[in-house]
C-alpha positions as CSV (number, residue, x, y, z in Angstrom):
1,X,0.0,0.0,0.0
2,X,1.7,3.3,-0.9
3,X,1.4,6.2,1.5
4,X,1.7,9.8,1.2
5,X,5.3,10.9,2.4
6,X,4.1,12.7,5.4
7,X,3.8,9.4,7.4
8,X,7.8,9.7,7.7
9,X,7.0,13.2,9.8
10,X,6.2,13.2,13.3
11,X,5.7,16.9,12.5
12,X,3.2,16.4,9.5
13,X,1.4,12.6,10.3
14,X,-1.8,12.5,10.9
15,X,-2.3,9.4,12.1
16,X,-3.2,9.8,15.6
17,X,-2.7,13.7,16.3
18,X,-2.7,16.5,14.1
19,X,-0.5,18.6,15.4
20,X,-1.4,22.3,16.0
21,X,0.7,23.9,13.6
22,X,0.8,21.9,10.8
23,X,-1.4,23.0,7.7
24,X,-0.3,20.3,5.3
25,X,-3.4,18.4,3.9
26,X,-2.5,14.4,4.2
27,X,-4.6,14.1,1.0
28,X,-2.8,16.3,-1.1
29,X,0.7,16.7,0.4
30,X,2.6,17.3,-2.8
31,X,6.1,16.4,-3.1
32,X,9.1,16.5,-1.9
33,X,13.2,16.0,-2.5
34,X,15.1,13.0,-2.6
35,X,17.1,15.6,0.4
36,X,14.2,15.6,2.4
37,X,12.9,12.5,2.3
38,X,16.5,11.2,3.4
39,X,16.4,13.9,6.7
40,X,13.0,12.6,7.1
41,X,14.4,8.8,7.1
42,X,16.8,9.3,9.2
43,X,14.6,10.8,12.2
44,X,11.8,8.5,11.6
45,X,14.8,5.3,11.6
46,X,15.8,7.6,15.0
47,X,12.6,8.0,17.0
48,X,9.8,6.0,15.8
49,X,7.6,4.1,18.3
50,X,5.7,1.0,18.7
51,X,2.2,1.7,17.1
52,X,0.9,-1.6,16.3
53,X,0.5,-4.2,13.2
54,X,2.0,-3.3,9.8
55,X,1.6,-5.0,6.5
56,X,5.0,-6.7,7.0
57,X,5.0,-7.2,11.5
58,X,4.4,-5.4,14.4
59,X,6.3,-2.2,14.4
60,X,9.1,-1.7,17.0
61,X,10.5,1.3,18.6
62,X,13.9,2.6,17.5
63,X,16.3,1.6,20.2
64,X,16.7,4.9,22.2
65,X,13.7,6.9,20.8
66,X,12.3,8.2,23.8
67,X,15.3,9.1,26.0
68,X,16.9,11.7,26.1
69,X,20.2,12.4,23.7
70,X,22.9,14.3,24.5
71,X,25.7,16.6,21.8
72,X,28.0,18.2,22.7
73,X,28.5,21.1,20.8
74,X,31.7,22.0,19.8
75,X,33.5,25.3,17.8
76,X,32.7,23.5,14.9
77,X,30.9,20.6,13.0
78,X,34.1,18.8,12.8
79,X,35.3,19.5,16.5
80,X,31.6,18.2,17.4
81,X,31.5,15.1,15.7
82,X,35.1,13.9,17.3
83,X,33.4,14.7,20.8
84,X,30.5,12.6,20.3
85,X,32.9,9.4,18.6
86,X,33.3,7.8,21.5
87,X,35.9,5.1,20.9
88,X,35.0,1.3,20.5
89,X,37.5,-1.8,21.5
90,X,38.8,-3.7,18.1
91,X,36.8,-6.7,18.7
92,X,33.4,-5.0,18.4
93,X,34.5,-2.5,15.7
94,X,35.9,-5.5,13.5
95,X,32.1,-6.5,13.6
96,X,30.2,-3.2,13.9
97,X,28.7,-2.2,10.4
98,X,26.4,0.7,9.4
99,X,23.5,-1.1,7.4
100,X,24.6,-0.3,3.9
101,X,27.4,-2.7,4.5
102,X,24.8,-5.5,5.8
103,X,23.1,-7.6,3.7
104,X,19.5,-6.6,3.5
105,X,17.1,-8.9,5.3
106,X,14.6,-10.6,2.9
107,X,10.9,-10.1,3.1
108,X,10.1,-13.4,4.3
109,X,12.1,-12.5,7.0
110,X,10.5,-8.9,7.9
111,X,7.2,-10.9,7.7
112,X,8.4,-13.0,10.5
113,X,9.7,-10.4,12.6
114,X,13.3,-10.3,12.4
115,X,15.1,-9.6,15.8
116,X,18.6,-9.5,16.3
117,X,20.8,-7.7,18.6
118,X,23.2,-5.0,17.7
119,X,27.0,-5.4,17.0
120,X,28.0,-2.1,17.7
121,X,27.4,1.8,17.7
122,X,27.5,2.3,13.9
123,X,24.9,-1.1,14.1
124,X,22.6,0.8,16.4
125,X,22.7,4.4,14.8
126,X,21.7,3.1,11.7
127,X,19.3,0.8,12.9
128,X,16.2,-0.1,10.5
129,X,13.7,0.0,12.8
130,X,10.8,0.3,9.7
131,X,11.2,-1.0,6.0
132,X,10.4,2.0,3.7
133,X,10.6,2.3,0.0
134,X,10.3,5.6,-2.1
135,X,8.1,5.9,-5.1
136,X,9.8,8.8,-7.4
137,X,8.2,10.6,-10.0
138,X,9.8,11.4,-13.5
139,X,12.0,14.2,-11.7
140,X,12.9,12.4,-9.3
141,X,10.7,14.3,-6.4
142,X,9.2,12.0,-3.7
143,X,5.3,11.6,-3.3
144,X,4.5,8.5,-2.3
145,X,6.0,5.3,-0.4
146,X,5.7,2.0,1.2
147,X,6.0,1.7,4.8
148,X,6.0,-0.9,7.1
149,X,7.7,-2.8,10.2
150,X,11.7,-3.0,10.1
151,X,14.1,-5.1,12.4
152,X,13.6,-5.8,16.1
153,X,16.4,-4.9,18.5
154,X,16.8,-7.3,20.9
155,X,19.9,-5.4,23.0
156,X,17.9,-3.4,25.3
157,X,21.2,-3.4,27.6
158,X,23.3,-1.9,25.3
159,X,24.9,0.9,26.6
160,X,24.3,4.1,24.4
161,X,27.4,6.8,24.6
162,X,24.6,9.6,23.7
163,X,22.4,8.7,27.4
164,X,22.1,9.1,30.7
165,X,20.8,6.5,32.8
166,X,19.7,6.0,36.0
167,X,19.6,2.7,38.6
168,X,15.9,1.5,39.2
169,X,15.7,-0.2,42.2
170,X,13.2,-3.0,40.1
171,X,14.4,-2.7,36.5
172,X,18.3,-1.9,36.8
173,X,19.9,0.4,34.4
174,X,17.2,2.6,32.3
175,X,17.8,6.0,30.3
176,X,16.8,9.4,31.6
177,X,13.6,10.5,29.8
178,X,12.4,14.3,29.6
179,X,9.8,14.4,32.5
180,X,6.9,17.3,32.2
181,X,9.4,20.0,34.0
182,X,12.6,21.8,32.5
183,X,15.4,19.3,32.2
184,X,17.5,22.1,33.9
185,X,16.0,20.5,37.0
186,X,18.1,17.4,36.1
187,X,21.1,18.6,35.0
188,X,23.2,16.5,36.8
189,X,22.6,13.6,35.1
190,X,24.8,15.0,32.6
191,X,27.5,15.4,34.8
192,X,30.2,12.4,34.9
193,X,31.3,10.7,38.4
194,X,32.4,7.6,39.7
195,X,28.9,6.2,38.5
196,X,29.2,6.2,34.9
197,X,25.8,6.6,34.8
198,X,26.4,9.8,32.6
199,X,26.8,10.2,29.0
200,X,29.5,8.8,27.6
201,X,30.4,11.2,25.1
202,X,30.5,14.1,28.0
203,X,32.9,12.0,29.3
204,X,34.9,11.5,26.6
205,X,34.8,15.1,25.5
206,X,36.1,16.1,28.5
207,X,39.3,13.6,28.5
208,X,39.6,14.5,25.0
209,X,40.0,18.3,25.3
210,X,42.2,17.5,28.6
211,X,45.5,18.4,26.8
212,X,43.7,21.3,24.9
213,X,40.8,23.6,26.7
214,X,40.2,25.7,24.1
215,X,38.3,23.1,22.2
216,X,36.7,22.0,25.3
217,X,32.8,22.3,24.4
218,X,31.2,25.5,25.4
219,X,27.5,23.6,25.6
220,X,25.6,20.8,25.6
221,X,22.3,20.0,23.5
222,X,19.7,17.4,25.0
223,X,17.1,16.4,22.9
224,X,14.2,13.6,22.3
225,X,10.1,13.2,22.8
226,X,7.6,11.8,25.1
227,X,5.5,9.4,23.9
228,X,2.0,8.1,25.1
229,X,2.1,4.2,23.4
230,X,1.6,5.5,19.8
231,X,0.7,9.3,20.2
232,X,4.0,11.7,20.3
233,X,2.9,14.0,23.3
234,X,5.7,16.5,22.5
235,X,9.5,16.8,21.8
236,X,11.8,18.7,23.4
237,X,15.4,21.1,22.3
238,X,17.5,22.7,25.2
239,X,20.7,24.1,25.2
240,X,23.3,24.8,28.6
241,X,26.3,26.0,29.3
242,X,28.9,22.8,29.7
243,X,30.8,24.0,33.1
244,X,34.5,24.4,32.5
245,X,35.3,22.9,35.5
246,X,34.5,19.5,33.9
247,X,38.5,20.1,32.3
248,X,40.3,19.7,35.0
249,X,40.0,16.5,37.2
250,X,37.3,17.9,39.4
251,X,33.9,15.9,39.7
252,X,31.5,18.4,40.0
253,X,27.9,16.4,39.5
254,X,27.5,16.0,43.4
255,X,27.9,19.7,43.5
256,X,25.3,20.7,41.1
257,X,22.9,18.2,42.2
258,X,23.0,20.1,45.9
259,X,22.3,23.1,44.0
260,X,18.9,21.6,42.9
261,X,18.2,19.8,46.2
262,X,18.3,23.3,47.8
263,X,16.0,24.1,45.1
264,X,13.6,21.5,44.9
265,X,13.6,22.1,49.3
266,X,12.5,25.7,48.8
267,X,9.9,24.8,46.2
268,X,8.1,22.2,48.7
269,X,7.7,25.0,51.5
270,X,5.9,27.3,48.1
271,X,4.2,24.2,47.6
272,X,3.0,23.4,51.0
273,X,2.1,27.2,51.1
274,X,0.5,27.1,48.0
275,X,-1.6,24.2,49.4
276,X,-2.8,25.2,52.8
277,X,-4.0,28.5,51.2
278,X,-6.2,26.5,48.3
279,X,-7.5,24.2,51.2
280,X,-8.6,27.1,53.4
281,X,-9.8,29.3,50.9
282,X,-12.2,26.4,49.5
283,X,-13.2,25.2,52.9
284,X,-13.9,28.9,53.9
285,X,-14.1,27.5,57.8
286,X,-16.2,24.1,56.9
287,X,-15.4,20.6,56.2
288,X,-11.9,20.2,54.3
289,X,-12.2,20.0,50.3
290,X,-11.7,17.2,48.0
291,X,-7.8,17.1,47.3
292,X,-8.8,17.3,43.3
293,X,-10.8,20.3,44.3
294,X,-7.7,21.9,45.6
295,X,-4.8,20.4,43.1
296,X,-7.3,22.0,40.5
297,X,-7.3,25.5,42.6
298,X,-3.5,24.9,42.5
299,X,-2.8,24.6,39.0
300,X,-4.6,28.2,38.4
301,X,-1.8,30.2,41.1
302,X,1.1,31.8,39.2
303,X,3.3,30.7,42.1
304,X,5.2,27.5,42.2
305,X,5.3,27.9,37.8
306,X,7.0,31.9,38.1
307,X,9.1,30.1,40.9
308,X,10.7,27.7,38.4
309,X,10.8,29.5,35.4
310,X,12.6,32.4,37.2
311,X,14.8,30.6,38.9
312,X,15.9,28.2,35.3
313,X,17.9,31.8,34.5
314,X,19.9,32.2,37.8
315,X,20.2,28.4,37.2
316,X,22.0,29.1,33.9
317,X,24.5,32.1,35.2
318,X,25.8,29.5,37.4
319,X,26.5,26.9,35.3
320,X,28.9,29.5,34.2
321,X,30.5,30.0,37.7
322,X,31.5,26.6,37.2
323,X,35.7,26.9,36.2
324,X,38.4,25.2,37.7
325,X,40.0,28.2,40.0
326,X,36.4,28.5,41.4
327,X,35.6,27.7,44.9
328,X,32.0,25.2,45.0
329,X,31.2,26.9,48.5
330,X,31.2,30.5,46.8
331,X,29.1,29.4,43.8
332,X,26.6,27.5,46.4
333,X,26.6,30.7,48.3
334,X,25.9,32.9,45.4
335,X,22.7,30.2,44.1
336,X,21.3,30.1,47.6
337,X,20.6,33.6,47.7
338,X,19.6,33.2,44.4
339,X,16.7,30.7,45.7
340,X,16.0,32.8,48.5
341,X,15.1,35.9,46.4
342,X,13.3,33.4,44.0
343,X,11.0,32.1,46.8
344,X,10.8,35.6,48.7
345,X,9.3,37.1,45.5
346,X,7.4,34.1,44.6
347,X,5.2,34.8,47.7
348,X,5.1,38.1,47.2
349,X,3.7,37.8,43.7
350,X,0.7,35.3,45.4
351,X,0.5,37.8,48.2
352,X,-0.4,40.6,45.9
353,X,-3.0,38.6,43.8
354,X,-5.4,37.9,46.9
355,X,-7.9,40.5,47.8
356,X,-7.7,42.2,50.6
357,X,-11.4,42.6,50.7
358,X,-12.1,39.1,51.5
359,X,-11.6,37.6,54.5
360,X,-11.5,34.4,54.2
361,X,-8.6,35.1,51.6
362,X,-6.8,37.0,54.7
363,X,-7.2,34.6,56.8
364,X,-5.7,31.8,54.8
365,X,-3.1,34.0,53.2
366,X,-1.6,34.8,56.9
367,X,-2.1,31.0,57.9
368,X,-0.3,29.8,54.9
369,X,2.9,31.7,54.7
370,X,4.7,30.0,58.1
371,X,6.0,27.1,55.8
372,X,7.5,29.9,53.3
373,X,8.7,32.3,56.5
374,X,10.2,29.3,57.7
375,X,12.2,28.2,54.3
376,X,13.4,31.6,54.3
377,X,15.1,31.8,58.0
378,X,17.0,28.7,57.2
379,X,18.3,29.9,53.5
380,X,19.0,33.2,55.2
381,X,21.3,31.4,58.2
382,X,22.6,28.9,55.4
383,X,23.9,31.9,53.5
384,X,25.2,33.7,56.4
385,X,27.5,30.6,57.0
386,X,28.9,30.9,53.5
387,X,29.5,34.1,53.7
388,X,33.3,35.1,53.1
389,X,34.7,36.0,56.8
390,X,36.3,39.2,56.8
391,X,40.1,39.1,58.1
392,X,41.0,41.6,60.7
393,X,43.2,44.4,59.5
């Protein structure tokens, strides 16, 4: 059955979600360039998932489709590609063939559902994980194609130099995902330590550039989707400053992920303010709401949302703090007030939207702001014992 080429475009299918801002009409897509179909291949051979029966097999998904990926980026394209070729031993590269160097799999065998585990990284980043064949027109533009289930991976352990992972206490080893907050807020997993549960290729662009800092990368792009089983909920690009301090020999992921405790510890006294004012307001002195009653009252306050997104700035000035002559206790001074003025404001700007002519809104504005009034005492003394002592003349 030949498709229109859009299928290859998470941007531009239609088979499960239109997506908001596309305007191209599945039935009369046009055509496109033998260039644009092959970008379009490679993504969909990148991040396609699992969405059911095909003419050919079930349809898998592409081996690290929904994690996140990690580049660094380097001065150039050249200087970024040697960063992110992390090095393989000779046994696995003597093996280890991109898939034009493969023999293709027959048919018959597609229509069984082929599985087979990968040799190596060239193996998995040219993985077919769906069979697609172009149909051309006289000048050689693409309209049309087949398109159906590809090759099964069956080397979920494999270790891919592009992820972060994480230990589950159930499933082992598993690769960091976006989750429905900035990935700012776990940043760390980026960072190498003793672990090796970071990417690989930060690692080895940071042993790489040892002997020479000025091609040690400046940032670091993450990138992938969430899925929901066949529906793409969204995909996600950010960008960050890669801390220079990662040069020298200095593990700084412990650091950083302090940083974002303190951080994620002021948020939960906004949080728990957030909440006692909801309940109090919607209970206006009688029995105590349903808790969907208040989450919903919650996810209408400007709060805890102005809280984050404020704070992601000062998070990104301080990446920059992060160089090898700089002492961690200054920079962990400087983000803590940081988070204090973030949470001091945060209140203020809820403070300010309650009326002062009701109150019941008083009432449970002054009874909810111990939690944040707390938070702030023990930033304040934190700070005051990171403060630089003053030598005596």
């Amino acid at each position: 059955t030949w498709r229109a080429w859009t299928v290859l475009a998470a941007e531009h299918n239609a088979d499960n979600a239109k997506v908001l801002f596309d305007h191209v009409d599945i039935e009369a897509p046009g055509v496109i360039s033998a260039a644009a179909a092959t970008r379009w291949i490679l993504a969909t051979q990148t991040f396609s998932v699992s969405c059911g029966r095909s003419e050919l097999s079930h349809t898998g998904t592409a081996p690290s489709a929904t994690a996140v990926m990690t580049l660094p980026l380097g001065d150039n394209l050249q200087d970024t590609l040697m960063l992110s070729l992390v090095p393989q031993n000779r046994q696995i590269i003597a093996a280890d063939n991109p898939l034009w160097e493969r023999c293709p799999d027959s048919v018959k065998s597609l229509k069984a559902g082929v599985e087979r585990r990968a040799s190596g990284l060239a193996d998995r980043y040219t993985w077919r994980i769906r069979s697609i064949r172009l149909e051309a027109n006289d000048s050689g533009r693409i309209g049309k194609l087949a398109f159906a289930s590809g090759v099964g991976n069956s080397s979920p352990d494999q270790t891919d130099p592009m992820l972060g992972y994480r230990v589950d206490d159930t499933r082992g080893k598993l690769p960091i995902k976006f989750r429905n907050r900035g990935f700012w807020r776990d940043f760390d997993s980026l960072l190498p330590d003793e672990s090796h549960l970071a990417p690989q290729v930060i690692e080895h662009a940071t042993a790489l550039t040892r002997s020479d800092r000025s091609r040690f990368p400046g940032s670091v792009m993450v990138l992938g989707q969430v899925n929901n089983k066949a529906k793409i909920e969204y995909w996600r690009m950010e960008l960050f400053a890669l801390p220079k301090a990662l040069s020298g020999d200095r593990f700084i992921r412990t650091e950083i992920r302090q940083l974002l405790i303190d951080a994620e510890n002021a948020q939960k006294s906004l949080w728990s303010a957030c909440r006692s004012f909801a309940r109090d307001l919607l209970s206006r002195g009688e029995r105590p709401p349903d808790g969907k009653d208040i989450k919903g009252f919650m996810e209408q306050m400007p709060a805890i949302p102005w809280y984050w997104s404020t704070l992601e700035f000062s998070f990104h000035q301080i990446l920059r703090e992060y160089t090898p002559d700089r002492d961690s206790e200054d920079i962990r001074h400087q983000w803590l007030k940081s988070v204090r003025d973030t949470l001091l404001k945060a209140w203020k700007l809820h403070r300010a939207s309650v009326s002062m002519g009701d109150a019941w809104a008083i009432r449970a504005l002054v009874k909810a702001e111990g939690p944040v009034l707390h938070k702030l005492k023990k930033l304040n003394e934190e700070i005051k014992k990171l403060e630089p002592q003053k030598e005596d003349a």
